[in-house]
C-alpha positions in Angstrom: 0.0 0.0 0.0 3.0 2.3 -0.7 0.7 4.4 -3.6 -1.9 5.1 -1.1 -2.3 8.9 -1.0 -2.4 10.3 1.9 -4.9 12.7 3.0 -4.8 15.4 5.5 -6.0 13.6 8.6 -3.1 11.1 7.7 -0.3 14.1 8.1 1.4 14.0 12.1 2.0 17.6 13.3 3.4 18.7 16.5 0.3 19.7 17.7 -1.5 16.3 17.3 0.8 15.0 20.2 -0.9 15.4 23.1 1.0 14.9 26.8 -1.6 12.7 28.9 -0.5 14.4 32.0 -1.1 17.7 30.7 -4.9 17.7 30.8 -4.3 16.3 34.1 -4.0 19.7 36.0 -5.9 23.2 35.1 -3.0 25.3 33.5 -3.0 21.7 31.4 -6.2 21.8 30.8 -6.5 25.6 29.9 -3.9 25.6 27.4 -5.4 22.4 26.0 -8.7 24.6 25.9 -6.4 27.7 24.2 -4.8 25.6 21.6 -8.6 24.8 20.6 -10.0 28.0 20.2 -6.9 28.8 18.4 -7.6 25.7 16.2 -11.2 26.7 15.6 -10.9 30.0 14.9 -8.1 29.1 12.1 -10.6 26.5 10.7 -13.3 29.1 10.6 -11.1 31.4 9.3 -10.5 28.8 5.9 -14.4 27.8 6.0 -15.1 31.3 5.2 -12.1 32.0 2.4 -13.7 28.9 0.7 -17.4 30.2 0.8 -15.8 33.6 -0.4 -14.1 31.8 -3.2 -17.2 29.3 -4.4 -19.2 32.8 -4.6 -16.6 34.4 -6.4 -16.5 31.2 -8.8 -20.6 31.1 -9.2 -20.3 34.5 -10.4 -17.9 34.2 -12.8 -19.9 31.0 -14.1 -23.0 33.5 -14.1 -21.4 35.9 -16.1 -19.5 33.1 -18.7 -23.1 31.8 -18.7 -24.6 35.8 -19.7 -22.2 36.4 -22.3 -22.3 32.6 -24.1 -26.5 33.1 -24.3 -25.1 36.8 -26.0 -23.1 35.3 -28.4 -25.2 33.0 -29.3 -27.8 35.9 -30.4 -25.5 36.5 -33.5 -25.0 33.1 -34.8 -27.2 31.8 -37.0 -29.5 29.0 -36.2 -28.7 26.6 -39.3 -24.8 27.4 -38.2 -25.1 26.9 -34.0 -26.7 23.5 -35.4 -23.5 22.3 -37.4 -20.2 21.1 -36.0 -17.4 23.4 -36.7 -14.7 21.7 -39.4 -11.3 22.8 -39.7 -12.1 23.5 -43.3 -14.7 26.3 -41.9 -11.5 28.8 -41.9 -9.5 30.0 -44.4 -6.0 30.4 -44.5 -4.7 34.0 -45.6 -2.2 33.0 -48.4 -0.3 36.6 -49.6 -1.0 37.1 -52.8 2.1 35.8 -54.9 2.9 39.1 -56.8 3.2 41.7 -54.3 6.1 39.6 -52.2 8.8 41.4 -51.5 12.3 39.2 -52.4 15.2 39.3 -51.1 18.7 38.5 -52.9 21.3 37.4 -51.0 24.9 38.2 -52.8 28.1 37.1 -50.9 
């Protein structure tokens, strides 16, 4: 199981170690209770970047959304219908007797 990816629960950090005998008294216990708050208050913290940044991504869906429906107003209906081909484009060829030509001379 040496390819199993490992997630963030799976990760050891110095504050997952917890001393037994530390929760045993109450400056234990209160620093326990501070390194909480501290902890929720950072997780908090990320919930609401993440809600900001799914808004901020559902509007900018919105407006992709607005301006495809705009688009779309000035394409024909036969055309929207048919796949696009690569031979749909042209290719600007210069036309042959207006090229400039260079000499090289050693």
């Amino acid at each position: 199981m040496a390819n199993e990816r490992k997630s963030i629960r799976q990760v050891k950090t110095m504050g997952q170690l917890v001393d037994g005998r530390r929760a045993r008294t109450s400056y234990g216990a209160l620093l326990e209770l501070s390194m909480l708050e501290m902890e929720k208050t950072r997780l908090a913290s990320e919930v609401q970047r993440s809600e900001r940044r799914c808004a901020d991504i559902r509007v900018r869906l919105g407006e992709i959304e607005a301006k495809q429906n705009r688009l779309k107003q000035f394409v024909p209906a036969a055309q929207a219908e048919k796949p696009v081909e690569a031979s749909d484009f042209k290719i600007h060829e210069a036309p042959q007797d207006r090229l400039k030509r260079r000499r090289l001379s050693y």
